[in-house]
KETIVO-907418 format. One line per field, with one value per atom (N, C-alpha, C, CB): x, z, y; atom name; residue number from 1. Coordinates in nm, 4 decimals. Each point is the difference from the previous one (the first is absolute). Glycine has a CB too. Example, Ala and Ser with C-alpha at 12.3 -4.5 7.8 and 13.67 -1.06 7.14 Angstrom:
# KETIVO-907418
x: (1.3190_-0.0890_0.0900_-0.1892_0.1542_0.0820_-0.0770_0.1184)
z: (0.7800_0.0000_0.0000_0.1246_-0.1966_0.0060_0.0730_-0.2145)
y: (-0.5690_0.1190_0.1200_-0.1173_0.2223_0.1190_0.1090_-0.0628)
at: (N_CA_C_CB_N_CA_C_CB)
i: (1_1_1_1_2_2_2_2)
***
This chain:
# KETIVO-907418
x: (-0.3466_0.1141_0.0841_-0.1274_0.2386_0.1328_0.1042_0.0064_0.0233_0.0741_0.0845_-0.1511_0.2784_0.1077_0.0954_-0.0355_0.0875_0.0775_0.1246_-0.1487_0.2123_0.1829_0.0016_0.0947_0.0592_0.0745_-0.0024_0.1041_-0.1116_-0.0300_-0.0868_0.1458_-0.2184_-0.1699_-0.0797_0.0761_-0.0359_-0.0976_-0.0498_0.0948_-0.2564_-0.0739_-0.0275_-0.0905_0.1012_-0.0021_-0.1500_0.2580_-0.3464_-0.1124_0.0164_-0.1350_0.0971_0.0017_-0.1382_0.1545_-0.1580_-0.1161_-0.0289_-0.0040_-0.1341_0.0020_-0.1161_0.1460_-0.1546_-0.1403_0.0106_-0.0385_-0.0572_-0.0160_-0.0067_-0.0739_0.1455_0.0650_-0.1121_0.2687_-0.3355_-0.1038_0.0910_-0.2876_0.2293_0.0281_-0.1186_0.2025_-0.2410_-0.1347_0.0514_-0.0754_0.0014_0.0211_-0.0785_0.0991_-0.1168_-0.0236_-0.0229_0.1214_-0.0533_0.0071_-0.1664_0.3210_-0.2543_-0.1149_0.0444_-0.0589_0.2272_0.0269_0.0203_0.0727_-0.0726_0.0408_0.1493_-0.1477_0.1970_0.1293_0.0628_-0.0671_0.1577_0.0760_0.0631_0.0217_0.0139_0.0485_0.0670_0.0648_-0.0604_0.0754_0.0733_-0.1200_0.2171_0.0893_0.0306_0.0878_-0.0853_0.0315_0.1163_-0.2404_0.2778_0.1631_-0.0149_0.1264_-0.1905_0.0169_0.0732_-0.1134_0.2247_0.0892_-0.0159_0.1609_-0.1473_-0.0387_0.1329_-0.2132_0.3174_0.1220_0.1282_-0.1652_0.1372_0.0925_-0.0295_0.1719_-0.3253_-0.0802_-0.0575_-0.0704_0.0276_-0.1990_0.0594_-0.2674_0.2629_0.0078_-0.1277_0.2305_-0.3486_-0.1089_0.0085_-0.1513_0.1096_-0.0074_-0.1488_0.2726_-0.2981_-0.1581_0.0064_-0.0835_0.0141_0.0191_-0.1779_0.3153_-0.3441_-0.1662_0.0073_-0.1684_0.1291_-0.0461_-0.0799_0.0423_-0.1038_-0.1216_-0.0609_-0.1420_0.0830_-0.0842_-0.0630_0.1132_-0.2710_-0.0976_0.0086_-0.2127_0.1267_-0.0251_-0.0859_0.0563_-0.0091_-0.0586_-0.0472_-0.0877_0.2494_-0.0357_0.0990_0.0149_-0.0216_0.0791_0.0704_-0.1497_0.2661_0.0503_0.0076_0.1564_-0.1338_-0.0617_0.1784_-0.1999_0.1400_0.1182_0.0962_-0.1306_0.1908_0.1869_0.0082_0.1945_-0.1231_0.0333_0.1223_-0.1289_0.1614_0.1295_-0.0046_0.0205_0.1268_0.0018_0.1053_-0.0651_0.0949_0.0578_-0.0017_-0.0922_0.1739_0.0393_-0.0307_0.2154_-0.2743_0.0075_0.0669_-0.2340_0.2702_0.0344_-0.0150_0.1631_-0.1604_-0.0547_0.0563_-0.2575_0.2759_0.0635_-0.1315_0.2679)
z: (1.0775_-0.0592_0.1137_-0.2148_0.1996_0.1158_-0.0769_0.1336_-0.0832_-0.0186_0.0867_-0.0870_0.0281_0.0555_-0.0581_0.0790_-0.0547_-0.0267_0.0161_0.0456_-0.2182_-0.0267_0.0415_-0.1960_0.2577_0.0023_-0.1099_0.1224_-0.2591_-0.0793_-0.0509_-0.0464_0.1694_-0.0363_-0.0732_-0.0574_0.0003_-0.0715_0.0826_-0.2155_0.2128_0.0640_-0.0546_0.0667_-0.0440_-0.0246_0.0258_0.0351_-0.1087_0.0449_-0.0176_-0.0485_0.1136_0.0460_-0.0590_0.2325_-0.3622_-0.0190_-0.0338_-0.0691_0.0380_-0.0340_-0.0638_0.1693_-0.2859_-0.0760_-0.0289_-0.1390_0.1049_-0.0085_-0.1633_0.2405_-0.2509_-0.1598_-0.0373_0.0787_-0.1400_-0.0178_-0.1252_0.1031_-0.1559_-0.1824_-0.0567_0.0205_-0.0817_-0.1009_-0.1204_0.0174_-0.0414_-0.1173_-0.0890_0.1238_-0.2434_-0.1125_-0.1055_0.0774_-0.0598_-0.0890_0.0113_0.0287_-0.1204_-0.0200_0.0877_-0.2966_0.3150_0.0575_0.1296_-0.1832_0.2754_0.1939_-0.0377_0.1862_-0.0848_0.0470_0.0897_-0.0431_0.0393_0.0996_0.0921_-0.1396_0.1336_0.1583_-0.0760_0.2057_-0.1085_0.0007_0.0645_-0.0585_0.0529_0.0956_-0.0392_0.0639_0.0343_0.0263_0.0954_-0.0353_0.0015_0.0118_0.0006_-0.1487_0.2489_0.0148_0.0277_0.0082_-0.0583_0.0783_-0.0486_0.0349_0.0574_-0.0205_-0.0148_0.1767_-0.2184_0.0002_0.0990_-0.0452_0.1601_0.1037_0.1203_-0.1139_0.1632_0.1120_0.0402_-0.0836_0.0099_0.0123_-0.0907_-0.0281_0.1005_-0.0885_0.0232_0.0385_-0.1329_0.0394_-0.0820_0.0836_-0.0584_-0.0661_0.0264_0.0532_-0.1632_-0.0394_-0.0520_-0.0728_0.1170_-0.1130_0.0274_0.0274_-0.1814_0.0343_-0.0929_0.0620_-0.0046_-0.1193_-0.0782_0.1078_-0.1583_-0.1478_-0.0048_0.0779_-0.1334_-0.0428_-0.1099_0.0946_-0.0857_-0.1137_-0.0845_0.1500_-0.2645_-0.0780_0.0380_-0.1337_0.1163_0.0290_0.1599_-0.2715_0.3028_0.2349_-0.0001_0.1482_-0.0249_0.0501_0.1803_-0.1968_0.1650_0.1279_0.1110_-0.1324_0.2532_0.1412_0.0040_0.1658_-0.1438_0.0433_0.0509_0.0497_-0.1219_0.1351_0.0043_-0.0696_0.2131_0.0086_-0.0455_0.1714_-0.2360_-0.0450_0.0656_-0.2555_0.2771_0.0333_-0.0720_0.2415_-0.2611_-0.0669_0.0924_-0.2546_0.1660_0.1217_-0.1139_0.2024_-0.1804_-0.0788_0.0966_-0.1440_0.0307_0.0739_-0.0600_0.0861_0.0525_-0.0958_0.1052_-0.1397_0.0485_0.1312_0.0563_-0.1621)
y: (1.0304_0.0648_0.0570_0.0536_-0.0573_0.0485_0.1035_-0.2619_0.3697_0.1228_0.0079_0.1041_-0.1028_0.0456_0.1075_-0.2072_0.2972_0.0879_-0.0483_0.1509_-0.0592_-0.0420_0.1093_-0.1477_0.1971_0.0883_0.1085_-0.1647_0.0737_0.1747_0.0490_-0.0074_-0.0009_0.0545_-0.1254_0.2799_-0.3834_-0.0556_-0.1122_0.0735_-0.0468_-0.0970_-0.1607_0.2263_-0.3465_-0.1031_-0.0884_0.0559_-0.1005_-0.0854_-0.1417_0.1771_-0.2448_-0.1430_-0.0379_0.0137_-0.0829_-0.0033_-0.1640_0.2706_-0.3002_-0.1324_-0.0767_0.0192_-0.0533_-0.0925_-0.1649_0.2297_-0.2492_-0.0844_-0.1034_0.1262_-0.2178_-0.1185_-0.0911_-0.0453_0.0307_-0.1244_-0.0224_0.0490_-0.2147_-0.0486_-0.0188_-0.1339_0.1559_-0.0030_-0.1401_0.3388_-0.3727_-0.1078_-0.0324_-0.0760_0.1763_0.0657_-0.0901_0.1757_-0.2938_-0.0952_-0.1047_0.0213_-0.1073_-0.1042_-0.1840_0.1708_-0.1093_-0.1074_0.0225_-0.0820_-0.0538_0.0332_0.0459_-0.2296_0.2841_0.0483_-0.0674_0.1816_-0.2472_-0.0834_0.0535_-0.1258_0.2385_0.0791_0.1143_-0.2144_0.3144_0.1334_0.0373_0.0465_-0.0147_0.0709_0.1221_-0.1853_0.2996_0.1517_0.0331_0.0349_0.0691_0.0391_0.1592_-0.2215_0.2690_0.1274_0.1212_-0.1178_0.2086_0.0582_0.1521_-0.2192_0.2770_0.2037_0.0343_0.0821_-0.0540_0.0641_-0.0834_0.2351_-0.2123_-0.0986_0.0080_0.0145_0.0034_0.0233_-0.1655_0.2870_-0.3136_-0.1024_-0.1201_0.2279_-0.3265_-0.1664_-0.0132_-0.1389_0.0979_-0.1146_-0.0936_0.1293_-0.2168_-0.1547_-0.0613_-0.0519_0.0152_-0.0525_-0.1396_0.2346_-0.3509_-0.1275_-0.0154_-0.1629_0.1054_-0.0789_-0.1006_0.1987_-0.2925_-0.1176_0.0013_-0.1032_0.0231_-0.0525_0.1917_-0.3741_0.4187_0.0846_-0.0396_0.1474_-0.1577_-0.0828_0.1558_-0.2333_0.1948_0.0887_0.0928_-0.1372_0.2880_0.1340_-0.0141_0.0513_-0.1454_-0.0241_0.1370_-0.3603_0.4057_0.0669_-0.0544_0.1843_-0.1108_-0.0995_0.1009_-0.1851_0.1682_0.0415_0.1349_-0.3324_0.4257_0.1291_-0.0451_0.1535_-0.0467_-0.0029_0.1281_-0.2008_0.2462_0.1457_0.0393_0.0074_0.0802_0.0409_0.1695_-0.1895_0.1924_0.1837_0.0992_-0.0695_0.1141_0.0796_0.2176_-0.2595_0.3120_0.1392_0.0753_-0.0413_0.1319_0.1408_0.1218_-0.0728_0.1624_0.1036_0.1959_-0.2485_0.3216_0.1299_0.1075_-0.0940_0.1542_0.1467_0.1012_0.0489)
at: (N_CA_C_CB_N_CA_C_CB_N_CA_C_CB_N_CA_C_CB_N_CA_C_CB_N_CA_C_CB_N_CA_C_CB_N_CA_C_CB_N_CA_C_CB_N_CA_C_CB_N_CA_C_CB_N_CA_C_CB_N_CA_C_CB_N_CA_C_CB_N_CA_C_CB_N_CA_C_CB_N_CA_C_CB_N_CA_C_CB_N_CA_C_CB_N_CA_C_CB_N_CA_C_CB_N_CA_C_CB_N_CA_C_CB_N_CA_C_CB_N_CA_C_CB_N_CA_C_CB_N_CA_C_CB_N_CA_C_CB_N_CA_C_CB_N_CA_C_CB_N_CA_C_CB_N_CA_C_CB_N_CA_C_CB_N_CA_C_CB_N_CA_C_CB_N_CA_C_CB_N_CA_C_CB_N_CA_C_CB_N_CA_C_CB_N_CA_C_CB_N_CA_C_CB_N_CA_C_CB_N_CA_C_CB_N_CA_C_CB_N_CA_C_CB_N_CA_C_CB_N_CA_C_CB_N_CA_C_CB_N_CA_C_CB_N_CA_C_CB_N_CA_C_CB_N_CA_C_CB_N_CA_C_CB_N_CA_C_CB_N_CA_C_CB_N_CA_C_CB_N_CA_C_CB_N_CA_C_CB_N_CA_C_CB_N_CA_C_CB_N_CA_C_CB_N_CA_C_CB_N_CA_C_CB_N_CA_C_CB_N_CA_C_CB_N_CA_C_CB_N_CA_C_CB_N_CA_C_CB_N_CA_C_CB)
i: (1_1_1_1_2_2_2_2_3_3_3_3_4_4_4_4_5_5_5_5_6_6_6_6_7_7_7_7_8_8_8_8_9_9_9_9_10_10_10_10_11_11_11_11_12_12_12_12_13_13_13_13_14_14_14_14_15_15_15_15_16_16_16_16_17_17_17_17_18_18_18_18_19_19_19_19_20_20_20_20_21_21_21_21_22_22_22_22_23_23_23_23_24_24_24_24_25_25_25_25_26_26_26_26_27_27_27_27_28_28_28_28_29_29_29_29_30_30_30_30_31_31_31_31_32_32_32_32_33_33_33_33_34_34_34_34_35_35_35_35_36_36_36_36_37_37_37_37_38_38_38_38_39_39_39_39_40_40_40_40_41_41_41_41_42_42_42_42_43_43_43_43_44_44_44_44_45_45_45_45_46_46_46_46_47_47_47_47_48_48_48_48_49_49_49_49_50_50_50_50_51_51_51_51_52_52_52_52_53_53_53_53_54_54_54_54_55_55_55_55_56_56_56_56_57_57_57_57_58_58_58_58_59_59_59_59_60_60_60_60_61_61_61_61_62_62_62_62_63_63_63_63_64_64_64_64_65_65_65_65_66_66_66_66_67_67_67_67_68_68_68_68_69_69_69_69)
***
């Protein structure tokens, strides 16, 4: 995590987790695509192919900012 200070007192965190797809269904999944955006900070972009039934597909990092005085 990364902290930086605004000018009016309010502190900003740089933070960041992690996107899996789960596939819940009974059928494979032919691909996914993810489209991540926090306000107007952080683009991530995720694509995975096939996902079998109840597969899960391999992480993507996404980040996003919080903030607190």
């Amino acid at each position: 995590m990364t902290f930086t200070a605004a000018p009016d007192g309010v502190a900003k965190a740089h933070r960041t987790t992690k996107v899996v797809a789960h596939n819940r269904t009974s059928n494979t999944i032919l691909g996914v695509d993810v489209s991540h955006k926090y306000s107007d900070y952080y683009k991530d972009f995720g694509a995975w192919g096939a996902i079998s039934p109840d597969g899960t597909s391999e992480p993507i990092e996404v980040n996003y900012p919080t903030w607190f005085c």
